[in-house]
N, C-alpha and C positions, 0 to 999 in steps of 0.2 A: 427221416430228416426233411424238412421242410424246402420247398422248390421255390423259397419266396426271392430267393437272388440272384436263382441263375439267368445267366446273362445279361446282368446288372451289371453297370460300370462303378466301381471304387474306386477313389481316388484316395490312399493314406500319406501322411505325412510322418515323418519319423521313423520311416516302415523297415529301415535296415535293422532293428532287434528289439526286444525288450515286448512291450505287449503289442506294440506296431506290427512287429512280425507273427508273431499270434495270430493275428484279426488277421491277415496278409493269408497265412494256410487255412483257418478256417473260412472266410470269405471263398478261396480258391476250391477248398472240397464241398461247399455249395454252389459251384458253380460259377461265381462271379469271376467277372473281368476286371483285370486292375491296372491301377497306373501306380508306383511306388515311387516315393518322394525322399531323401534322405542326404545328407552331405555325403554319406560314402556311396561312393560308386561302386566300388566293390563289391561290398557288404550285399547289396540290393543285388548284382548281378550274379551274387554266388545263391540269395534268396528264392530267385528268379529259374534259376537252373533247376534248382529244385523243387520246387513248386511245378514249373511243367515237364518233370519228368513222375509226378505223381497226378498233375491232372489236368485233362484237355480244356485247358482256359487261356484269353490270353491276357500278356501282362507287359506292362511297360515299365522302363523303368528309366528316371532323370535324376541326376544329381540335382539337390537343391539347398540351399540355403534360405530359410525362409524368414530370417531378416534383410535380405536382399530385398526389397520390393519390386527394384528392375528387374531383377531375375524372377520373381514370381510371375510378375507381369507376362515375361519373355514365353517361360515355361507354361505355364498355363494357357498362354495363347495357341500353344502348338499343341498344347493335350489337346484343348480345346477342336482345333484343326482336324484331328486326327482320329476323337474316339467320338466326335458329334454329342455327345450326350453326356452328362453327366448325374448318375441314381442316387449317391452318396460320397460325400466328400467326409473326411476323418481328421479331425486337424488333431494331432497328437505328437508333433514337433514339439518339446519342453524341454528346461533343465532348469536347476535351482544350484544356489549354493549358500548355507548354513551357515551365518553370520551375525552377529549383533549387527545393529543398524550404523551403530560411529566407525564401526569395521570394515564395513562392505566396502566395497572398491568402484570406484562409476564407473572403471571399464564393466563391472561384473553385473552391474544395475541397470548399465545402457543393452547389454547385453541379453539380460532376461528378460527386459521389455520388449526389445528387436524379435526377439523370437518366440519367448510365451505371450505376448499381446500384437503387437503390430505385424508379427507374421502372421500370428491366424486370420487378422482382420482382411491382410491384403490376399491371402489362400480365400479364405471366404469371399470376399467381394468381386473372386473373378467369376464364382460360379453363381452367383447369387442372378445375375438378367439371365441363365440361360434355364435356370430354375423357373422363375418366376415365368418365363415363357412358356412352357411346357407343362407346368403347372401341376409340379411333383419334384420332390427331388428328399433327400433329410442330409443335414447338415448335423454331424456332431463333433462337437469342443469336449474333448479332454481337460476338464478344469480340476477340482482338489479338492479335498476335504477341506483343505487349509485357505480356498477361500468363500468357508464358510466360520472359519474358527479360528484365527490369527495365532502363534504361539511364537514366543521368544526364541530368537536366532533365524527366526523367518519371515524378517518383516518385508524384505526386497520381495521374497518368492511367489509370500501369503498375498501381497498388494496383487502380483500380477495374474493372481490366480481371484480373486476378487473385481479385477476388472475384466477376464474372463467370461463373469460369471454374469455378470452386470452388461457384458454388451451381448451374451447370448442369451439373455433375458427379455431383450428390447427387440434383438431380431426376431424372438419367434413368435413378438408381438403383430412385427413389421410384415413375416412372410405367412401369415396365418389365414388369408384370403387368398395366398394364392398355392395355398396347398403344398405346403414346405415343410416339412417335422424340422424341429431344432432340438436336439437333445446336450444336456451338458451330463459329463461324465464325471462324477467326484470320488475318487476311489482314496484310499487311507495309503499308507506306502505300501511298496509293491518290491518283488525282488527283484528287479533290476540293476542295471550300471548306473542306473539315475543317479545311487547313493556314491557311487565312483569321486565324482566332484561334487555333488551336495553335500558327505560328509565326510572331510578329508580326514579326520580321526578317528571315524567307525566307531564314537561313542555310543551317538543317536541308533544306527544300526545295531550296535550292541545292545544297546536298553528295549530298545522295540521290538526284535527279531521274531519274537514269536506271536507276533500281531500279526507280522507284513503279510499281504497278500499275493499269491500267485500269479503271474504275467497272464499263466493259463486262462485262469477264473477269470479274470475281468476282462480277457480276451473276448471271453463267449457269452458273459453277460454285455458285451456292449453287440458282440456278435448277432446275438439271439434279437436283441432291439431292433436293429435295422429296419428299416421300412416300418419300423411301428408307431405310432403317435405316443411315446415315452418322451415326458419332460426333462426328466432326471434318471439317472443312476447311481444312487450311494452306495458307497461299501465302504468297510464291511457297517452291517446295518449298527451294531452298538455304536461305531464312533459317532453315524449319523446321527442319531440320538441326541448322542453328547453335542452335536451341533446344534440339535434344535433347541435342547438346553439353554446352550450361552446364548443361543437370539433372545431367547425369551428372559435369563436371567445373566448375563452377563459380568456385573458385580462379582456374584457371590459365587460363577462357574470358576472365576480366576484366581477369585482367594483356594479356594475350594482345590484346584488342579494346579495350584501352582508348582508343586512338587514336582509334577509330572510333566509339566510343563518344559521346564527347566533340565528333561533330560537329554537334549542336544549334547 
């Protein structure tokens, strides 16, 4: 196994379960130090317990709401304070929820902006001067296949997973002199609770289930990246495909998948 992390500082977001927590044990049995980020306090400090009772790392752990911006502010100032350094930061705080567009709810649209766009932006922008100082650091966004390839009943989700994709595009234009990796992460669904309130009638999960991928798996291919000059990560590689597809032919991808489309 590779010594490329140990005693590398992580900072994850999301990190109370799902592939947050994944990246959370694998980072810890290479060695790395972490800071874990997640609304439940619990959740992280039961994570926490066990992770250093399997291995000599150390880990912090803060409630956060990372549509809060004061609170990110707040929190990341004291990480800041406290671990001096920052190797890798993980924005992987998300939720969606599965709706035609005349449907959606503005609490539920103000909501997935708060937290899949403007919390990553404010998570990233605190570590972003102490990167650039030091003049090393890698920055990854958990973004989506979906904003790569829009589909019906996902137009809230796909948008913020498309502006995403579009401001981690621009940064890793922005930190590219001074030695910053920026990777975006686009994985297909995953078995998670994500699908808990993304699809509240387990249609979609019904139709897709034998697609979705492993918390595991993408755990340890975004794992395995760290510290690497990796732009991207798709999974699984055919969906990608099919994305590059509709860049290219868009029209006739949608006549073409509309069927499939449509299984929300």
């Amino acid at each position: 196994m590779s010594d490329r992390l140990k005693n590398k500082n992580v900072i994850i977001t999301g990190a109370s379960g799902g592939i947050g927590a994944q990246m959370a044990a694998l980072c810890a049995e290479r060695g790395a130090n972490l800071v874990l980020l997640a609304r439940s306090l619990k959740k992280l400090q039961e994570l926490k317990a066990d992770l250093q009772s399997r291995f000599s790392v150390d880990i912090f752990v803060h409630k956060l709401d990372v549509s809060d911006t004061d609170e990110v502010s707040a929190v990341f100032s004291e990480i800041l304070a406290r671990i001096g350094r920052v190797d890798i930061l993980v924005n992987n705080a998300g939720f969606g929820v599965f709706r035609e567009a005349h449907e959606a709810k503005m609490e539920e649209i103000k909501g997935m902006f708060g937290v899949n766009v403007v919390g990553l932006m404010a998570c990233t922008s605190m570590v972003i001067p102490a990167m650039r100082q030091q003049k090393s650091g890698h920055i990854i966004n958990i973004a989506s296949q979906a904003g790569k390839m829009a589909t019906p009943k996902s137009s809230v989700y796909s948008a913020t997973k498309h502006a995403v994709l579009g401001y981690t595009n621009s940064l890793r234009m922005e930190l590219a002199d001074s030695n910053v990796i920026v990777t975006a992460v686009n994985p297909g669904p995953i078995e998670t609770n994500f699908f808990n309130i993304a699809d509240e009638k387990g249609t979609y999960v019904k139709n897709v289930k034998r697609y979705m991928l492993k918390p595991e798996y993408v755990a340890l291919k975004v794992v395995d990246a760290m510290l690497k000059p990796v732009r991207e990560i798709n999974l699984p590689g055919w969906m990608n495909a099919g994305s590059i597809v509709y860049a290219l032919f868009p029209g006739l991808f949608e006549r073409i998948g509309k069927r499939m489309f449509n299984q929300k």
